[in-house]
BAFI-3210 file (N, C-alpha, C; in Angstrom, 3 decimals, decimal comma, padded with zeros to 6 digits):
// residues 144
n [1|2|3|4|5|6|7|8|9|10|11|12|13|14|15|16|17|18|19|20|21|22|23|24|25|26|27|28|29|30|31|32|33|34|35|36|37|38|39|40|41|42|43|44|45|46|47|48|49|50|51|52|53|54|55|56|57|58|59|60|61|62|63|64|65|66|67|68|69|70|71|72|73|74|75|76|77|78|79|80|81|82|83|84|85|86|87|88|89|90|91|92|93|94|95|96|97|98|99|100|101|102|103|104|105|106|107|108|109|110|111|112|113|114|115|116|117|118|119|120|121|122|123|124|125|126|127|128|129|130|131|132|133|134|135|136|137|138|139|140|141|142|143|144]
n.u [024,655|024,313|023,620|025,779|027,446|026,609|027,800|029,926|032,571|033,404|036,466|037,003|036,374|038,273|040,332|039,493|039,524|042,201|043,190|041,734|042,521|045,146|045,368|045,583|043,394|042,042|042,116|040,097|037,882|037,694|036,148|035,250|037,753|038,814|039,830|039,030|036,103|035,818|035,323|033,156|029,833|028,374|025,297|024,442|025,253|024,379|021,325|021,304|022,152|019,904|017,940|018,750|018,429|015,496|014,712|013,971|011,400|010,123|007,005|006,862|009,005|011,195|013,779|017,034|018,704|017,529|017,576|020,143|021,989|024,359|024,953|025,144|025,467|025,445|022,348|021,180|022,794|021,699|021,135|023,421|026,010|026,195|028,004|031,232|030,912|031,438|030,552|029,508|028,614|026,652|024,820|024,214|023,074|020,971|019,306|018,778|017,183|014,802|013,865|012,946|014,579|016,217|017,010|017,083|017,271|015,071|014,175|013,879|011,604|011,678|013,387|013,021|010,525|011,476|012,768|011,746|009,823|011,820|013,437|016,248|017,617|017,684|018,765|021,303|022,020|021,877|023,336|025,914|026,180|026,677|029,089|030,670|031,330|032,611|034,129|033,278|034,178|033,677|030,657|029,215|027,028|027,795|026,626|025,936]
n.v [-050,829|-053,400|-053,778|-053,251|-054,927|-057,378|-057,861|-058,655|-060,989|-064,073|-063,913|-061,408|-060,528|-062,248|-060,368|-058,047|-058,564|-058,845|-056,208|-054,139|-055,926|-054,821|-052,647|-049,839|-047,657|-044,841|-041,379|-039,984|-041,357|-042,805|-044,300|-042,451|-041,561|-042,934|-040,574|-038,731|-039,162|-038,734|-035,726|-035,469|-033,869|-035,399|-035,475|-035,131|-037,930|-038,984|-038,833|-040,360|-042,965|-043,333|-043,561|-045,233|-047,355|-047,570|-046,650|-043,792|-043,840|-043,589|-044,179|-043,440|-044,024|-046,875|-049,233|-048,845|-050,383|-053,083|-054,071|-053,693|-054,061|-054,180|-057,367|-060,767|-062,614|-061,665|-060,461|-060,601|-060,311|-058,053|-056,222|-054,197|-053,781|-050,940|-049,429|-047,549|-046,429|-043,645|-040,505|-038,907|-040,032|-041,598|-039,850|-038,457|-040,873|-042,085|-038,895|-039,567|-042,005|-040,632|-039,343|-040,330|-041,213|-043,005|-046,054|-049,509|-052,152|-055,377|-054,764|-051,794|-050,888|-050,741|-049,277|-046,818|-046,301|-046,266|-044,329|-042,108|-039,905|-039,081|-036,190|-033,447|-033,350|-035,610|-037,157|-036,311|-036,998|-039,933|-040,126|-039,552|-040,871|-043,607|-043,471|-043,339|-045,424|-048,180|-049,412|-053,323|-056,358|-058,197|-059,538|-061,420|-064,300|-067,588|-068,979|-067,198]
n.w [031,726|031,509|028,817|027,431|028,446|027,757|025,027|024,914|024,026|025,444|025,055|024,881|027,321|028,998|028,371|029,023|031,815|032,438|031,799|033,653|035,951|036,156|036,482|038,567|041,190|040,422|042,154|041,846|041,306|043,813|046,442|049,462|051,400|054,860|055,965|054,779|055,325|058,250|057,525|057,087|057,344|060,304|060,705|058,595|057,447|059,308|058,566|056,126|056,874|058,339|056,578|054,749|056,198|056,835|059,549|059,099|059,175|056,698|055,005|052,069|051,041|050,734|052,319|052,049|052,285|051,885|049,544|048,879|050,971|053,191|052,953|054,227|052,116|048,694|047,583|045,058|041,287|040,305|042,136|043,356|045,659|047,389|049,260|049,303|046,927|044,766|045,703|044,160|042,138|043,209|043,896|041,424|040,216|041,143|041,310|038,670|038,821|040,381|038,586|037,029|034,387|034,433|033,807|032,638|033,250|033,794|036,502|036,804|037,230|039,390|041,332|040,312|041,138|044,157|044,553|043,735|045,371|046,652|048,353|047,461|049,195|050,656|049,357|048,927|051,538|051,622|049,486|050,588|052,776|051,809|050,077|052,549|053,533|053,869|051,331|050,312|049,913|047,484|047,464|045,769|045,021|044,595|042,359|040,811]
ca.u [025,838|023,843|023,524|026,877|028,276|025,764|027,849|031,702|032,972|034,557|038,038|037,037|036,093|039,347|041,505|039,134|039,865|043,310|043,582|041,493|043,356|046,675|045,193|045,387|042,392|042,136|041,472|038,766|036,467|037,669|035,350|035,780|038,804|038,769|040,557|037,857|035,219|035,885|035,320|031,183|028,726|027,698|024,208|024,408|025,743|023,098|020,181|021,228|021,873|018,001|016,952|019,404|018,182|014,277|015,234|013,615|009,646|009,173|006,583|007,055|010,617|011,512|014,518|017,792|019,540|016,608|018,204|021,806|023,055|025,524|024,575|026,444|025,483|024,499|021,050|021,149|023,354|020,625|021,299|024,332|026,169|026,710|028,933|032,102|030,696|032,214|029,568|028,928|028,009|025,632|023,598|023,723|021,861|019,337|018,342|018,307|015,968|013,970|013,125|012,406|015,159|017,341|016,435|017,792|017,081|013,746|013,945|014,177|010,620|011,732|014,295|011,799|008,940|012,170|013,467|010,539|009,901|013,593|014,210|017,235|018,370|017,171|019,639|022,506|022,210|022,261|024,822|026,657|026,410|027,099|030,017|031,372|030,572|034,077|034,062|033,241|034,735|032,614|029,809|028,419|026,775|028,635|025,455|025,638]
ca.v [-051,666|-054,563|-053,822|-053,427|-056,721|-058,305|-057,775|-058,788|-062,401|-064,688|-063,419|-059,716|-060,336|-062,351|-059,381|-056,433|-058,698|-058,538|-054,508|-053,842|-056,130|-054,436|-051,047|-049,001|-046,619|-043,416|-041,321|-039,524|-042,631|-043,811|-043,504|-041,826|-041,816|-042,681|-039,318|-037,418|-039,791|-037,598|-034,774|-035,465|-034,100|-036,611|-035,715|-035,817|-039,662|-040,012|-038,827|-041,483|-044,107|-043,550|-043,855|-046,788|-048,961|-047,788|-046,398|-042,754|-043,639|-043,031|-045,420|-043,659|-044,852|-048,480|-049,180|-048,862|-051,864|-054,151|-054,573|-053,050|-054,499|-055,368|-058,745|-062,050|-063,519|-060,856|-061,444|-060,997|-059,238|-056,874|-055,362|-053,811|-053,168|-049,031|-049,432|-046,961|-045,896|-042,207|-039,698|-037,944|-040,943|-041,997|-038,677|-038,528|-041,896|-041,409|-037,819|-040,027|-042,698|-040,138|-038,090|-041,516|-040,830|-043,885|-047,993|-050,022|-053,618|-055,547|-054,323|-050,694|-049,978|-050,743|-048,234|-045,865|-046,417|-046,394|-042,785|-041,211|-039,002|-038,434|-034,654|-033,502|-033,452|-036,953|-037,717|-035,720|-037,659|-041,323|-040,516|-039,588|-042,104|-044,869|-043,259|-043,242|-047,012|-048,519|-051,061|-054,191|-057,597|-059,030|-060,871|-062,046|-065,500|-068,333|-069,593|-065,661]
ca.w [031,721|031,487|027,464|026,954|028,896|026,736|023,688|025,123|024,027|026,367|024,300|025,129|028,236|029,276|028,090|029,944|032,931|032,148|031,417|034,403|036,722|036,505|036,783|040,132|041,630|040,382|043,263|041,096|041,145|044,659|047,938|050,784|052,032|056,108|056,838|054,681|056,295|059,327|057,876|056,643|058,428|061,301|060,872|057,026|057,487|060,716|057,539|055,221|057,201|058,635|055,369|053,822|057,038|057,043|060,216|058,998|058,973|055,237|054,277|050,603|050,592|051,255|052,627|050,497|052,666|051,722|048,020|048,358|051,448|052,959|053,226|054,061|050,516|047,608|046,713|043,027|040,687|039,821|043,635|043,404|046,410|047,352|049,602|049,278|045,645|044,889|046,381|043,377|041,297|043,245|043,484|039,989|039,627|042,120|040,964|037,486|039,089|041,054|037,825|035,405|033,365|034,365|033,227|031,432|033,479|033,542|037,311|037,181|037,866|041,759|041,646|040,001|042,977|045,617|044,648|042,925|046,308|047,453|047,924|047,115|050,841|051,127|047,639|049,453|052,632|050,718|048,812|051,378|053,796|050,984|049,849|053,711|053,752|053,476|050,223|050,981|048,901|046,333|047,856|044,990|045,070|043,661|041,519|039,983]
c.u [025,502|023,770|024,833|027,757|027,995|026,746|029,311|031,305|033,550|036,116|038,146|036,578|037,063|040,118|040,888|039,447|041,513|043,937|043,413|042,054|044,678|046,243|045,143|044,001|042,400|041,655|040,322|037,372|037,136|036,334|035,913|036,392|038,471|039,149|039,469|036,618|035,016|035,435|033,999|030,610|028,786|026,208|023,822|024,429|024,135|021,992|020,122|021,353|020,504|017,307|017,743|018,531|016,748|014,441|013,958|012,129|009,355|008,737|006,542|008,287|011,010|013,366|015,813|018,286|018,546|016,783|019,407|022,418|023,634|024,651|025,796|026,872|024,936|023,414|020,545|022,443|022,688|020,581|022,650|024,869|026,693|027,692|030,138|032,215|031,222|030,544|028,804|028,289|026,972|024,696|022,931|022,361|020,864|018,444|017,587|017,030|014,762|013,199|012,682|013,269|016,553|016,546|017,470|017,978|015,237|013,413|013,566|013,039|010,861|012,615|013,352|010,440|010,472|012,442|012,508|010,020|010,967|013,331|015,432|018,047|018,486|018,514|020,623|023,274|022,638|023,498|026,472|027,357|027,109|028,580|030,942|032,201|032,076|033,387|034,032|033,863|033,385|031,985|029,102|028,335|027,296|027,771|024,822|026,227]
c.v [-053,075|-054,782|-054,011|-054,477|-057,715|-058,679|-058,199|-060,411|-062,637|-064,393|-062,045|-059,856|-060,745|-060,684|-058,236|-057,121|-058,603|-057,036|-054,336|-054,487|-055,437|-052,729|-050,409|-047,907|-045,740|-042,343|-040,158|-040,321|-043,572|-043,477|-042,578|-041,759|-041,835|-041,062|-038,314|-038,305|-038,633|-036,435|-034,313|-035,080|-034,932|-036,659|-035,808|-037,670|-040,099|-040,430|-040,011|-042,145|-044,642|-043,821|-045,325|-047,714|-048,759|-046,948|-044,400|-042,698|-043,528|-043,873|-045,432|-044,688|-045,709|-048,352|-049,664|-050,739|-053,395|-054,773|-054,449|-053,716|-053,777|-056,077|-059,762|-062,450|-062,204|-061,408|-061,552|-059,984|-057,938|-055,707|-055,261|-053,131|-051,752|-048,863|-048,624|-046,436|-044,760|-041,656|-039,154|-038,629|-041,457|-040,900|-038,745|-039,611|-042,106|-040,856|-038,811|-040,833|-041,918|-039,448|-039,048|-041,264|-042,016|-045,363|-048,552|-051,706|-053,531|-054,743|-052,917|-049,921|-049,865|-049,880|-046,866|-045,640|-046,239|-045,249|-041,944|-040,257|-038,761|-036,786|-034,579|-033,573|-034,633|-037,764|-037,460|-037,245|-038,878|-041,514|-040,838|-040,741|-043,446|-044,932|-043,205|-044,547|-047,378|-050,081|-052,137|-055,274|-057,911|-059,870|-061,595|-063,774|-066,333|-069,044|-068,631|-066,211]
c.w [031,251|029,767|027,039|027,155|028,049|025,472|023,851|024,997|025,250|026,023|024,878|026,362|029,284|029,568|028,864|031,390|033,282|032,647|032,907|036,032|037,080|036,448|038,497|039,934|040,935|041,733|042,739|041,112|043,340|045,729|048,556|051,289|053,693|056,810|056,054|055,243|058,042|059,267|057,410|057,617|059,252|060,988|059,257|057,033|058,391|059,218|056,716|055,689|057,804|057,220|054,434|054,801|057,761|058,263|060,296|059,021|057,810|054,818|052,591|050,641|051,456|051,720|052,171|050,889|052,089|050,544|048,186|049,393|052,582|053,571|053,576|052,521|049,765|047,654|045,213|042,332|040,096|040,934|043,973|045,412|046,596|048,325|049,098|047,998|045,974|045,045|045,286|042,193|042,020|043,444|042,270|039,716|040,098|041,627|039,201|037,644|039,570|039,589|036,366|034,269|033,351|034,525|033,130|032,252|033,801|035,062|037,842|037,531|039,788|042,145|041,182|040,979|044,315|045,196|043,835|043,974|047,017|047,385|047,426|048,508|050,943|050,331|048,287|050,100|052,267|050,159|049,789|052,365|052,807|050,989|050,972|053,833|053,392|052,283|051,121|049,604|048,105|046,824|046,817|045,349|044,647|042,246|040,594|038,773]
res [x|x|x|x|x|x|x|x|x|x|x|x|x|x|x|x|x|x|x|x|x|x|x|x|x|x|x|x|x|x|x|x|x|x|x|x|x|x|x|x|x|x|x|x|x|x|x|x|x|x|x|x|x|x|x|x|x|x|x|x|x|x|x|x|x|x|x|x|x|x|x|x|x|x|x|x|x|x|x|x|x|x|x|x|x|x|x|x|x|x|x|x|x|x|x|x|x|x|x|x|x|x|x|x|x|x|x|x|x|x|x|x|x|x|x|x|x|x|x|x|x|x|x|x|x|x|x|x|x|x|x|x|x|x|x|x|x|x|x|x|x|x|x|x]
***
């Protein structure tokens, strides 16, 4: 994403704020809805949240909250918050990081060392729990 932002004017970047302002959800790309929130696993959610908040012992895998959050303040734009992401997008990018097949910032070797031993249970669980995670507002920094 980071390549492609690169390349929008301040003119084209007005007007996608524009488009995308007056658009509604799709509920294809939304989260979790609270009423299907209910209906996850518990111990799916327990799994990932032991592993977003370190919580699980894995000294391979660092702990997701330690970049992603939630925080008071973002800490960079490079640490996206996961929060209420759709479930199935974030598997995807995981299994992508876990298998070296996803880049594309100067950072991405730390996502490449953080999911490079995930199972696929481990990938499930994460996703899961994220996608539970009710959105949160835009913390970004003001100095972003």
């Amino acid at each position: 994403m980071q390549h492609a932002a690169s390349t929008v004017t301040a003119v084209d970047d007005a007007r996608l704020a524009r488009l995308y302002a007056g658009q509604t959800s799709s509920p294809a790309v939304e989260s979790i809805s609270a009423t299907d929130r209910n209906l996850v696993d518990p111990g799916l959610l327990s799994r990932g949240r032991g592993l977003a908040t370190g919580e699980a012992a894995r000294g391979d895998v660092p702990a997701c909250n330690a970049c992603h959050g939630p925080w008071p303040e973002r800490l960079s734009p490079m640490f996206p918050d996961l929060a209420g992401q759709p479930e199935a997008y974030l598997r995807r990018q995981l299994e992508l990081w876990r298998d070296g097949r996803r880049g594309g910032t100067g950072r991405a070797h730390l996502m490449h060392h953080a999911a490079r031993d995930l199972s696929d249970a481990e990938i499930a669980a994460l996703a899961a729990f994220y996608a539970a995670e009710p959105p949160r507002p835009d913390t970004r920094r003001s100095d972003d």
